[in-house]
C-alpha positions in Angstrom: 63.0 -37.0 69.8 62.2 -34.7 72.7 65.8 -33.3 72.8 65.5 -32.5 68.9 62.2 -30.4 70.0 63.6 -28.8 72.8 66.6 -27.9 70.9 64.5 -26.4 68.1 62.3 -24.2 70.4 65.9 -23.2 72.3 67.4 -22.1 69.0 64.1 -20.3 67.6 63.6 -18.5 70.5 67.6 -17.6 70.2 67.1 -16.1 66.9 63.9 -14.3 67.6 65.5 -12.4 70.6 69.0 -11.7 68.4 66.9 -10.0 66.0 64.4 -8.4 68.2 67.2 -7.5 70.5 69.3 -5.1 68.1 65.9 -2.7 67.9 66.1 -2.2 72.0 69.9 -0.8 72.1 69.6 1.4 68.5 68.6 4.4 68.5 65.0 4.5 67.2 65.4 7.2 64.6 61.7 8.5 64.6 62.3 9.8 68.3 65.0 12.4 67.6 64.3 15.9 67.0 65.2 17.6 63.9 64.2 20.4 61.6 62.1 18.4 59.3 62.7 21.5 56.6 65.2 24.8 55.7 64.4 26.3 59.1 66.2 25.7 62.3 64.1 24.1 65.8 64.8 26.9 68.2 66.4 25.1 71.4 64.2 25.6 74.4 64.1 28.7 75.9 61.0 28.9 78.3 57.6 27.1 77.7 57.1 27.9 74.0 58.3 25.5 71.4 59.9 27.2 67.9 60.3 25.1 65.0 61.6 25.9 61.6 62.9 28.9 62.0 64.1 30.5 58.9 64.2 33.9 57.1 63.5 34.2 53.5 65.1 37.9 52.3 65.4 40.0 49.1 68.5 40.3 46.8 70.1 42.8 49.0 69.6 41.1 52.3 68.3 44.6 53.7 65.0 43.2 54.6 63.6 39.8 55.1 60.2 38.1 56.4 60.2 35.7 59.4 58.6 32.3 58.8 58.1 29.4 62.0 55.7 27.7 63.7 55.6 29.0 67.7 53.7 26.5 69.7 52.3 26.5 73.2 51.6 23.4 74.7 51.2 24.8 78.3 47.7 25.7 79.7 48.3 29.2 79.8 49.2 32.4 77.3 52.8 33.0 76.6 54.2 35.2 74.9 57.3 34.8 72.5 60.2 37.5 73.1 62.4 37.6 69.6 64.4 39.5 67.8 68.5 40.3 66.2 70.6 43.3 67.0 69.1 44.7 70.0 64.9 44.6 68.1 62.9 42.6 69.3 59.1 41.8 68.4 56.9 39.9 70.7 53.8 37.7 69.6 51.0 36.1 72.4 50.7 32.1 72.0 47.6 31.2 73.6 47.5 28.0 75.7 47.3 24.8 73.8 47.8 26.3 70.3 49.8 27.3 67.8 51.1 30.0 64.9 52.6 29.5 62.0 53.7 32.7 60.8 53.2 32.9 56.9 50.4 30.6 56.2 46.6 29.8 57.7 46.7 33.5 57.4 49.2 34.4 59.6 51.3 37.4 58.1 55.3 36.2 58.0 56.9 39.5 60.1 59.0 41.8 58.5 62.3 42.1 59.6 64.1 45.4 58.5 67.1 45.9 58.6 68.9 42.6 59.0 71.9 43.5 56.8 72.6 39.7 55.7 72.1 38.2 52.1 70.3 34.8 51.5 72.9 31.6 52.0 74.1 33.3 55.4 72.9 33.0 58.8 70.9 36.1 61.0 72.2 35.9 64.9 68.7 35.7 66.8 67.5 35.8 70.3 64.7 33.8 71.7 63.3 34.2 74.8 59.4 33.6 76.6 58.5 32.7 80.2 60.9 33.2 82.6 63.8 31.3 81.1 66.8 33.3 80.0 66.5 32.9 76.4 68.8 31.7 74.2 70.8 32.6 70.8 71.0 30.9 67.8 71.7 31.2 63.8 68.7 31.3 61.7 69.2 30.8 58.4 68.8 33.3 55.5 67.1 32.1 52.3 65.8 33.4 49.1 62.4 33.1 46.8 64.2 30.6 44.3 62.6 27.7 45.1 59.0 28.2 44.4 57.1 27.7 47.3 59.2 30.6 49.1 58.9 32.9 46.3 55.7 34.4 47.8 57.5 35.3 51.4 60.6 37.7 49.7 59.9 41.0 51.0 58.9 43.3 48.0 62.1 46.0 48.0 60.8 49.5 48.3 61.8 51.0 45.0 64.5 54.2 45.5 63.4 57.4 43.9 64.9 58.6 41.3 64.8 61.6 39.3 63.9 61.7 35.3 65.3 64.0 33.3 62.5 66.0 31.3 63.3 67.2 28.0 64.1 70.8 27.3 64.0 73.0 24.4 67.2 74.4 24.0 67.4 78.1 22.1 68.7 78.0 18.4 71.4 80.7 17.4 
């Protein structure tokens, strides 16, 4: 009778650790980094974090506002160095906060001048502290989904010239 108990308690514990044992060599999916949205998570480059990354442009992909969150989780100021094609903008992070560019209002920034249509990629640098900075593909979207709709940069209308009506002289 003992042996039967003993046996039991060997082949509970048995199953208990085979299940429970799969969870400590998987990878635990909650602990890996991704871009939770469109945007791209900026890879580090100095003490400030950048996370979803994205830029939502007009039609012609001449212009195009800048959306992320920048976040400083140091104890002191840093700024954020950023920019594509040799201009660059910088924005101040104070210590132990955060801006999300486009909402709370924050104003998205305005990049002119980016030459790329929505459903490409914008080469950008990223660069604050002392760290070298690093280059990555942001991607280009558009306002047809509807919560971006309200970031496409308005496109400056071109003049143009009307002609007026003239009285032309009867023989």
């Amino acid at each position: 009778m003992k042996l039967r108990i003993v046996a039991s308690i060997a082949v509970g514990a048995a199953l208990t650790l085979g299940a429970a044992g799969c969870s400590m060599i998987a990878p635990q999916a909650t602990t890996i980094d991704f871009s939770a949205s469109d945007g791209v998570n900026i890879p580090p480059s100095g003490p400030l974090d950048v996370r979803n990354a994205m830029v939502i442009a007009d039609e012609s992909g001449t212009a195009g506002n800048f959306l992320a969150a920048i976040v400083n989780p140091t104890d002191e100021d840093h700024t954020l160095i950023f920019g594509f094609d040799g201009v660059t903008t910088e924005i101040e992070v104070p210590a132990r906060d955060s801006i999300s560019l486009g909402v709370d209002g924050n104003e998205p920034i305005l990049l002119d001048g980016i030459d790329t249509k929505p459903g490409a990629t914008l080469p950008m640098s990223f660069q604050s502290g002392d760290a070298e900075g690093v280059r990555i593909d942001v991607p280009v979207l558009d306002g047809k989904l509807p919560y971006y709709t309200e970031y496409v940069p308005l496109e400056t209308p071109t003049p143009s010239v009307t002609p007026t009506p003239s009285a032309t002289p009867t023989p």
